[in-house]
mmCIF file as gemmi writes it, N, C-alpha and C atoms, coordinates in Angstrom:
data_model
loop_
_atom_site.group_PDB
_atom_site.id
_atom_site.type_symbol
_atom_site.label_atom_id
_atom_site.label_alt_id
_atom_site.label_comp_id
_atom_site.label_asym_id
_atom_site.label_entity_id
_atom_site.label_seq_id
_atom_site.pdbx_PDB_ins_code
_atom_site.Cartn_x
_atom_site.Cartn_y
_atom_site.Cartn_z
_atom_site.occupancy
_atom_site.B_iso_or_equiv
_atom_site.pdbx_formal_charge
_atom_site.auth_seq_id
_atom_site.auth_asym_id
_atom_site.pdbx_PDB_model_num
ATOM 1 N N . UNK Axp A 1 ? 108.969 89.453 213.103 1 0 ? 1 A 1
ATOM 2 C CA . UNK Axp A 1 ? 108.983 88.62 211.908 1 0 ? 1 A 1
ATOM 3 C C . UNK Axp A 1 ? 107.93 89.133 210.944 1 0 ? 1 A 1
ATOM 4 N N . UNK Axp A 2 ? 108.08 89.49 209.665 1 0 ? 2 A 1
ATOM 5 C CA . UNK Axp A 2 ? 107.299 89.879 208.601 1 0 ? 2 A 1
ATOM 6 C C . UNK Axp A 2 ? 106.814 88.263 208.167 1 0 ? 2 A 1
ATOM 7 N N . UNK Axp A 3 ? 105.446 88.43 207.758 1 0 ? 3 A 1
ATOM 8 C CA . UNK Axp A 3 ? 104.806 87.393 207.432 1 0 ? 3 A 1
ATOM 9 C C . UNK Axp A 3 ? 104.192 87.619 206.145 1 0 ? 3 A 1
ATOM 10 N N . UNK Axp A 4 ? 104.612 86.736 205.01 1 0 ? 4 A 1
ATOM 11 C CA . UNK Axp A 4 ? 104.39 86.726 203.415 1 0 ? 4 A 1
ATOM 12 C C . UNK Axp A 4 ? 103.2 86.16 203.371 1 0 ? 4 A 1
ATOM 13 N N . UNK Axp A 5 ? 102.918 86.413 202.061 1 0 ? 5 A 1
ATOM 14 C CA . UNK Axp A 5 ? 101.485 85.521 201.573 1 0 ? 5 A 1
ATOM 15 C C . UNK Axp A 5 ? 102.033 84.207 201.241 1 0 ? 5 A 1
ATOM 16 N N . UNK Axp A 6 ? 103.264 83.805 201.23 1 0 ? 6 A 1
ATOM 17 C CA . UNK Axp A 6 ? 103.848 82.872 200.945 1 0 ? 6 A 1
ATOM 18 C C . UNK Axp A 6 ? 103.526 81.811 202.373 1 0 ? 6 A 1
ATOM 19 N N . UNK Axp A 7 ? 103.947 82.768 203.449 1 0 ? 7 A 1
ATOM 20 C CA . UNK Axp A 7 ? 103.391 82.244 204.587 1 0 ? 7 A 1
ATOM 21 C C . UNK Axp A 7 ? 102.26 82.003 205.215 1 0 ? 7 A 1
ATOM 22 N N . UNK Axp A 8 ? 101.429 83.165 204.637 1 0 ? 8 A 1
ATOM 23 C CA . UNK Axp A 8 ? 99.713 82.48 205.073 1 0 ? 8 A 1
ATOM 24 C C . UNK Axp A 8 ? 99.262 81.159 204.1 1 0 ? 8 A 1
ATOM 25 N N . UNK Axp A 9 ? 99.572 81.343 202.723 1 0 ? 9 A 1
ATOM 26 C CA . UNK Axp A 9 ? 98.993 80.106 201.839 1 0 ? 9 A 1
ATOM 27 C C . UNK Axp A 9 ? 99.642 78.55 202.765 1 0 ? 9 A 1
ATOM 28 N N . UNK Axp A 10 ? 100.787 78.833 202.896 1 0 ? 10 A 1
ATOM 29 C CA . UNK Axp A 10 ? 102.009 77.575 203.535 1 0 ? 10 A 1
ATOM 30 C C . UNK Axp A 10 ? 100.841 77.363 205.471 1 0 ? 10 A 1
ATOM 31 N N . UNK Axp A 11 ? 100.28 78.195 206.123 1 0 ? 11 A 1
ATOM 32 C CA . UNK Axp A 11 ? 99.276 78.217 206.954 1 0 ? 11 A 1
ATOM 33 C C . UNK Axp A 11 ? 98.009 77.662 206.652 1 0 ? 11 A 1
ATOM 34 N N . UNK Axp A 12 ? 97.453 78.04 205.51 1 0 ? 12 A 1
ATOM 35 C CA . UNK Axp A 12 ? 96.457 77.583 205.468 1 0 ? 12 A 1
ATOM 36 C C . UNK Axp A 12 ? 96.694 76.007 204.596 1 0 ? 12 A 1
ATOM 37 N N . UNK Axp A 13 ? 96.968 75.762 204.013 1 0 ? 13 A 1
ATOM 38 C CA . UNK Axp A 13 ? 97.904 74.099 203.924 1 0 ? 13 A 1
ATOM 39 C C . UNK Axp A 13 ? 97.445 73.495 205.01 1 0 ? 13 A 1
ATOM 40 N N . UNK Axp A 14 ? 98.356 73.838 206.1 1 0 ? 14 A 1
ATOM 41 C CA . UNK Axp A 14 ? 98.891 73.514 207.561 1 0 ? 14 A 1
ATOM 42 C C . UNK Axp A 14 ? 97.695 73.278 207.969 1 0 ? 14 A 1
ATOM 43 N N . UNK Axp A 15 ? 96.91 74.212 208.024 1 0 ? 15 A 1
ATOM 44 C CA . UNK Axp A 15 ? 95.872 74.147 208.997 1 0 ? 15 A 1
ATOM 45 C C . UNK Axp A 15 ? 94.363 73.556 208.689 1 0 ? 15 A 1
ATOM 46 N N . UNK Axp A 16 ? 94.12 73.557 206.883 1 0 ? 16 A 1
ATOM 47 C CA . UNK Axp A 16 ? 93.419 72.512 206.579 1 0 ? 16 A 1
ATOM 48 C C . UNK Axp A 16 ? 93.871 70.72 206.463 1 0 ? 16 A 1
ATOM 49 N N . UNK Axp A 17 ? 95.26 70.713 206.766 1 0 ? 17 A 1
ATOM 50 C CA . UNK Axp A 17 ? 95.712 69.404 206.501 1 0 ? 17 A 1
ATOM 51 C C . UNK Axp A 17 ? 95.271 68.573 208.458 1 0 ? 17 A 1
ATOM 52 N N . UNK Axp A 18 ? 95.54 69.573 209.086 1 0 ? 18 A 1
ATOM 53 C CA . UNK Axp A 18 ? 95.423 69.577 210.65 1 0 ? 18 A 1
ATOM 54 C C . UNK Axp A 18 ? 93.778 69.02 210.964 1 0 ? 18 A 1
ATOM 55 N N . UNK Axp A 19 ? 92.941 70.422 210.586 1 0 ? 19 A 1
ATOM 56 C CA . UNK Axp A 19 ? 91.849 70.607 211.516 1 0 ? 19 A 1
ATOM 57 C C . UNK Axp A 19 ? 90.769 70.542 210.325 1 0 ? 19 A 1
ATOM 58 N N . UNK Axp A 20 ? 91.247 69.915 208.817 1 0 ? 20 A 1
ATOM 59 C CA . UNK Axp A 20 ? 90.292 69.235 208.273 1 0 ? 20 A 1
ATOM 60 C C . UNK Axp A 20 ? 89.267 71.07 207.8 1 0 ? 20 A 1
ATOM 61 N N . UNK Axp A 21 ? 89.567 72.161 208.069 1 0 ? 21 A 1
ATOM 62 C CA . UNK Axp A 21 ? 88.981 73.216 207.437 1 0 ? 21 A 1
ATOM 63 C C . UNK Axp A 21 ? 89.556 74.481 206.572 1 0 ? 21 A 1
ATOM 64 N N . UNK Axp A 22 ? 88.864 74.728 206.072 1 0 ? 22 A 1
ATOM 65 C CA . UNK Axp A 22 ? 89.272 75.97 205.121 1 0 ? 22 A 1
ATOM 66 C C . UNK Axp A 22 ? 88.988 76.997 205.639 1 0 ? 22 A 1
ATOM 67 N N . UNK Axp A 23 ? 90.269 78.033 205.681 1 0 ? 23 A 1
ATOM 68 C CA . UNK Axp A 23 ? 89.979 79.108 206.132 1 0 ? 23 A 1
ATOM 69 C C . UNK Axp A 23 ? 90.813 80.513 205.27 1 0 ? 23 A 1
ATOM 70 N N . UNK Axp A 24 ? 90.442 81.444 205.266 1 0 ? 24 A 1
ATOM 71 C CA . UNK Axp A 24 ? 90.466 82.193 204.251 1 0 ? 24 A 1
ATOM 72 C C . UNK Axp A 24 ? 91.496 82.872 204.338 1 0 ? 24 A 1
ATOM 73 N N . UNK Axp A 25 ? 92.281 84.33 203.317 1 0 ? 25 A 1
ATOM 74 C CA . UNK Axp A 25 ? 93.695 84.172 204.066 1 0 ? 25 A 1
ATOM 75 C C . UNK Axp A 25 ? 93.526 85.496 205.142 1 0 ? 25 A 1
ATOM 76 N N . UNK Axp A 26 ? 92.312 86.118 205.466 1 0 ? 26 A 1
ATOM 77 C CA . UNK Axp A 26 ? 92.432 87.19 206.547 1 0 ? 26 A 1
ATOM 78 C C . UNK Axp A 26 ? 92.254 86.347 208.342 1 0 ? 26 A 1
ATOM 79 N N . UNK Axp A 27 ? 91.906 84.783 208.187 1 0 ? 27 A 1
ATOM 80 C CA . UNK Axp A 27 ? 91.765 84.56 209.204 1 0 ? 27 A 1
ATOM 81 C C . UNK Axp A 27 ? 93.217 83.892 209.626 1 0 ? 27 A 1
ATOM 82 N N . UNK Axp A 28 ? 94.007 83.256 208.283 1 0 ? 28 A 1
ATOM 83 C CA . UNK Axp A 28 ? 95.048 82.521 208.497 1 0 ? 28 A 1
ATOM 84 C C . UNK Axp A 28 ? 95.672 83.753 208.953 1 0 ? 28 A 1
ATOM 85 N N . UNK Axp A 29 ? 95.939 85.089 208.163 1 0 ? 29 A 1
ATOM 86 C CA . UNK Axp A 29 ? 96.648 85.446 208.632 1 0 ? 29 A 1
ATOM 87 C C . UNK Axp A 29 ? 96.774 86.265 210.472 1 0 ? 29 A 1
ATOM 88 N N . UNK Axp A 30 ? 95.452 86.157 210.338 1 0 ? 30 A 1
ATOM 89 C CA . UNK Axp A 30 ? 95.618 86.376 211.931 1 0 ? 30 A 1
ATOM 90 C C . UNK Axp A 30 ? 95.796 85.272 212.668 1 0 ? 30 A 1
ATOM 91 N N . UNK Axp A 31 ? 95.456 84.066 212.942 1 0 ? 31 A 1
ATOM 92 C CA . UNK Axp A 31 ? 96.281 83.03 213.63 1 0 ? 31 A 1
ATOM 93 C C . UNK Axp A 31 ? 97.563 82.878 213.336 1 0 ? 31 A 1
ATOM 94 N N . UNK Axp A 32 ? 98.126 82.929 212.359 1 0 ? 32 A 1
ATOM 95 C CA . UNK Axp A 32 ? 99.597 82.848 212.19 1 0 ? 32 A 1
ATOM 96 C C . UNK Axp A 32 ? 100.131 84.013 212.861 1 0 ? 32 A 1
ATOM 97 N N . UNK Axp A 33 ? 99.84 85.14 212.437 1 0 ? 33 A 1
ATOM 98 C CA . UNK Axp A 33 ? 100.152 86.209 213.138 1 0 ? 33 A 1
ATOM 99 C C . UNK Axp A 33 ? 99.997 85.882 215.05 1 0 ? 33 A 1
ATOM 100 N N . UNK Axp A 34 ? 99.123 85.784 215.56 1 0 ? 34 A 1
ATOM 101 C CA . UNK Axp A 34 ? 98.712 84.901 217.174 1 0 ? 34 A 1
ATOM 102 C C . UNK Axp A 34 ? 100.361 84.207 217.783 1 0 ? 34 A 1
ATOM 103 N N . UNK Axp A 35 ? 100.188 82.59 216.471 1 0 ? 35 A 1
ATOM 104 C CA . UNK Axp A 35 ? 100.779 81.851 216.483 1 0 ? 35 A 1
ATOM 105 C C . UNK Axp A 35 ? 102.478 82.2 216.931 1 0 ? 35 A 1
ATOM 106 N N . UNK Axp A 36 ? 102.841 83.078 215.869 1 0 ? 36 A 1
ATOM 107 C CA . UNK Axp A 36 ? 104.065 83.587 215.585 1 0 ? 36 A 1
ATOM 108 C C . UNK Axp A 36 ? 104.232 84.349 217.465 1 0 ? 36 A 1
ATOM 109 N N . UNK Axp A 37 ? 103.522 85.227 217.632 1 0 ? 37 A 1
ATOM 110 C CA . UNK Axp A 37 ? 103.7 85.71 218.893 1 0 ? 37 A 1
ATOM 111 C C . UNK Axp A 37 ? 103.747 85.052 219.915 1 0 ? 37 A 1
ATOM 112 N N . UNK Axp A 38 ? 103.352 84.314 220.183 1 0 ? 38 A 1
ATOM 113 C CA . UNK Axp A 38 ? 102.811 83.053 221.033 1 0 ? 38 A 1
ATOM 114 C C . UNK Axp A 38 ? 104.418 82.547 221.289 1 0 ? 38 A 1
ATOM 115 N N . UNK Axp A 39 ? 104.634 82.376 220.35 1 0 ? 39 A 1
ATOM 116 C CA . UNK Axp A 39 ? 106.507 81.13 220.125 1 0 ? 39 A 1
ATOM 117 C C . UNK Axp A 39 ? 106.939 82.407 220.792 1 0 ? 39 A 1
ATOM 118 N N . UNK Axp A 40 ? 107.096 83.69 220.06 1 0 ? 40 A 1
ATOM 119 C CA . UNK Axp A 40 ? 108.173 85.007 220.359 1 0 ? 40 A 1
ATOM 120 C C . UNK Axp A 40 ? 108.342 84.688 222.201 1 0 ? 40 A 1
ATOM 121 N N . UNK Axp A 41 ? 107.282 85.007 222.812 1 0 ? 41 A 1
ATOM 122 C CA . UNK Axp A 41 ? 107.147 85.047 224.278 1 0 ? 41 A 1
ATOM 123 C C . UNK Axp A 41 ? 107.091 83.509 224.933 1 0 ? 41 A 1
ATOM 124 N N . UNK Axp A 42 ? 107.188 82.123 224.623 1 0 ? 42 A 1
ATOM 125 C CA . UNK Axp A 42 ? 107.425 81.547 225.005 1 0 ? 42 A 1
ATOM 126 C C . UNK Axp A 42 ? 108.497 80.901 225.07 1 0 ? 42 A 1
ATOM 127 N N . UNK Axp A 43 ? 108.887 81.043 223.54 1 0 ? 43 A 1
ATOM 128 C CA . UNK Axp A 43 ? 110.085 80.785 223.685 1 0 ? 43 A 1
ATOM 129 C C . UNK Axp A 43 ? 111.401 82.102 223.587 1 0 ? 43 A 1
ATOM 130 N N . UNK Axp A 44 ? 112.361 81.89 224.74 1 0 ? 44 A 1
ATOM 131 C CA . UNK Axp A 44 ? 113.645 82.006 225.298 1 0 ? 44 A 1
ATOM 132 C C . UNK Axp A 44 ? 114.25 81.155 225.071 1 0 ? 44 A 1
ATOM 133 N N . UNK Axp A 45 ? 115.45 81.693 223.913 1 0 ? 45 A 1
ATOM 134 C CA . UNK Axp A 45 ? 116.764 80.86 224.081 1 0 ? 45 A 1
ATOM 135 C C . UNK Axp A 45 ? 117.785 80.848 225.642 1 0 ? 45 A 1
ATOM 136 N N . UNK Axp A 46 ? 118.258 79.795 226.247 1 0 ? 46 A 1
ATOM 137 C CA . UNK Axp A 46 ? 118.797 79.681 227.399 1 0 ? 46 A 1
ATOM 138 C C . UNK Axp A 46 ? 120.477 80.225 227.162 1 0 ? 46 A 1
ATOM 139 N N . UNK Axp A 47 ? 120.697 81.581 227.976 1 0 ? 47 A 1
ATOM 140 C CA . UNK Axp A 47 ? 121.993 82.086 227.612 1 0 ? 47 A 1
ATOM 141 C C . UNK Axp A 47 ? 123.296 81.003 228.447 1 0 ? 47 A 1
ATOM 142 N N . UNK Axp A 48 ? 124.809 81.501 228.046 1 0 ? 48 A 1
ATOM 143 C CA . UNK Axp A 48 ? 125.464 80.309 228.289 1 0 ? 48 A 1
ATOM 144 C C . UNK Axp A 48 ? 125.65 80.741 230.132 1 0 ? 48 A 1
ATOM 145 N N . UNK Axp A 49 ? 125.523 81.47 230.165 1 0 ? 49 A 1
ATOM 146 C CA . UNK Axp A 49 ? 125.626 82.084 231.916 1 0 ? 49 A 1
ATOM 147 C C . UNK Axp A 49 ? 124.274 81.253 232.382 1 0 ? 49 A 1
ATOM 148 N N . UNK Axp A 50 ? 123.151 81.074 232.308 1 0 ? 50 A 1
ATOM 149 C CA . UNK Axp A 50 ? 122.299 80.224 232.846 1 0 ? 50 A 1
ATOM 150 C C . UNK Axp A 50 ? 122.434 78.974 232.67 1 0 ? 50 A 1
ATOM 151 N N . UNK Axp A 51 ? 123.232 77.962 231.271 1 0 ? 51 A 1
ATOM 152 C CA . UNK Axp A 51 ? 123.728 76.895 231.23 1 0 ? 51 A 1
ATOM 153 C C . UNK Axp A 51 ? 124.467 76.697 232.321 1 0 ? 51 A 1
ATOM 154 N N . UNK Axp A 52 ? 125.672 77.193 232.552 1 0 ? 52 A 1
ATOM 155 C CA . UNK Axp A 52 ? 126.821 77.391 233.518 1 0 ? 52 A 1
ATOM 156 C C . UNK Axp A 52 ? 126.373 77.055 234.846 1 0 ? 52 A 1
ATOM 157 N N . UNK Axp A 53 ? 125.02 78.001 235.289 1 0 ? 53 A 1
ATOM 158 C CA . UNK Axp A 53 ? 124.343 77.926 236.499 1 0 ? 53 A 1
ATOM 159 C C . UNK Axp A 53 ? 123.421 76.55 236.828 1 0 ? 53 A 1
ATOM 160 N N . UNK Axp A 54 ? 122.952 76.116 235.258 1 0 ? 54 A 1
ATOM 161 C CA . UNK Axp A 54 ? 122.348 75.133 235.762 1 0 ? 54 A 1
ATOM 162 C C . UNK Axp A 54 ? 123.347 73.595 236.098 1 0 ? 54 A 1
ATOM 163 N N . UNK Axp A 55 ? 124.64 73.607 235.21 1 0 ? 55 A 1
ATOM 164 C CA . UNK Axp A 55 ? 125.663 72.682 235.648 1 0 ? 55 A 1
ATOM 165 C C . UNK Axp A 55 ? 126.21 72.352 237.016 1 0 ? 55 A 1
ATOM 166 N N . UNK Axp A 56 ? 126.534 73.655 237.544 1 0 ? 56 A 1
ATOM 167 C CA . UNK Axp A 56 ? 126.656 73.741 238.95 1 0 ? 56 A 1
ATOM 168 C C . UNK Axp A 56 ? 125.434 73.463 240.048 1 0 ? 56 A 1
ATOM 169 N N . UNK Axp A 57 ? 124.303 73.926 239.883 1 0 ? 57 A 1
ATOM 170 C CA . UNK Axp A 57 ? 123.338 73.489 240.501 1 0 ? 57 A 1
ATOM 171 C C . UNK Axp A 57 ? 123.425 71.84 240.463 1 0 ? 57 A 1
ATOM 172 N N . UNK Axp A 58 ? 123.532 71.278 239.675 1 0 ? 58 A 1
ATOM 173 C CA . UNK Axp A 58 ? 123.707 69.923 238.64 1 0 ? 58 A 1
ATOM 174 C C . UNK Axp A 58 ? 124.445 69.427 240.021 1 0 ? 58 A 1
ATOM 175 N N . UNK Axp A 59 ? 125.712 70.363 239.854 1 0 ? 59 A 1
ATOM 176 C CA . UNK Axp A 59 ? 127.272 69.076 240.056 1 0 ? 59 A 1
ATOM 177 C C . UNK Axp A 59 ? 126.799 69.234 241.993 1 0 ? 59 A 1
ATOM 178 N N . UNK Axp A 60 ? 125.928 70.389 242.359 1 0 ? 60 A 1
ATOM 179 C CA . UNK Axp A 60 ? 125.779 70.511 243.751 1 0 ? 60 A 1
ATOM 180 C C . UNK Axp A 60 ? 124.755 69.787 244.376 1 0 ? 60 A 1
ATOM 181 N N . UNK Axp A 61 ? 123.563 69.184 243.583 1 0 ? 61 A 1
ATOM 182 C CA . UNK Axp A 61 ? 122.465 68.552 243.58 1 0 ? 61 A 1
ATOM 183 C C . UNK Axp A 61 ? 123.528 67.254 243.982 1 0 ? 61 A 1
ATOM 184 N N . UNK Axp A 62 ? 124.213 66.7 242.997 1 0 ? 62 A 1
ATOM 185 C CA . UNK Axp A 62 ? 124.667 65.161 242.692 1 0 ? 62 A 1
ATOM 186 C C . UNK Axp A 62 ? 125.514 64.819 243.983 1 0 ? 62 A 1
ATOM 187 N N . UNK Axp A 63 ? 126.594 65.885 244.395 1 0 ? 63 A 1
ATOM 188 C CA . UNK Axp A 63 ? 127.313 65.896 245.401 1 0 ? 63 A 1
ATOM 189 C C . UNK Axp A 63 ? 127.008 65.505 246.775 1 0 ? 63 A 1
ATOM 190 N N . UNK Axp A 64 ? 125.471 66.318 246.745 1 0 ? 64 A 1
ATOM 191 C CA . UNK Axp A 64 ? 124.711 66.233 248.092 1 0 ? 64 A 1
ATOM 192 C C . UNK Axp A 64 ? 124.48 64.326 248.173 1 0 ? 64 A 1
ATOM 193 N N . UNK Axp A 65 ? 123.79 64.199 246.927 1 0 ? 65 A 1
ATOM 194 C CA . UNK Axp A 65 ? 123.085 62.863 247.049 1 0 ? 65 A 1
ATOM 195 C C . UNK Axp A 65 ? 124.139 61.675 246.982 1 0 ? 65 A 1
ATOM 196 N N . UNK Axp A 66 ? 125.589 62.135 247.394 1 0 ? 66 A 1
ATOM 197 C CA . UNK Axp A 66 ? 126.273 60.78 247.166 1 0 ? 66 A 1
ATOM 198 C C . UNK Axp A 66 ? 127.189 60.926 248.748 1 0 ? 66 A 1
């Protein structure tokens, strides 16, 4: 993801509205920059083959317990 000055000013907003401080745009832009990576590696979209797997686990879990 390319990150604008559009996006550090829209950060630093964010982050003085948050944590009540001002911060300048070489620091915003390195927490945003952090930030942005942070989501990349945590978040995984769940493909429909692991949906699938978790239904069945689901319908085999429920089966047992009845």
């Amino acid at each position: 993801m390319n990150i604008t000055d559009k996006d550090v000013a829209e950060f630093q907003t964010l982050y003085k509205a948050r944590f009540g401080k001002d911060i300048d745009r070489t620091e915003a832009r390195d927490k945003l920059s952090k930030l942005v990576r942070q989501m990349e590696i945590v978040y995984q979209p769940i493909t429909k083959k692991q949906v699938k797997d978790l239904k069945e686990k689901d319908a085999k879990k429920q089966s047992q317990n009845d």
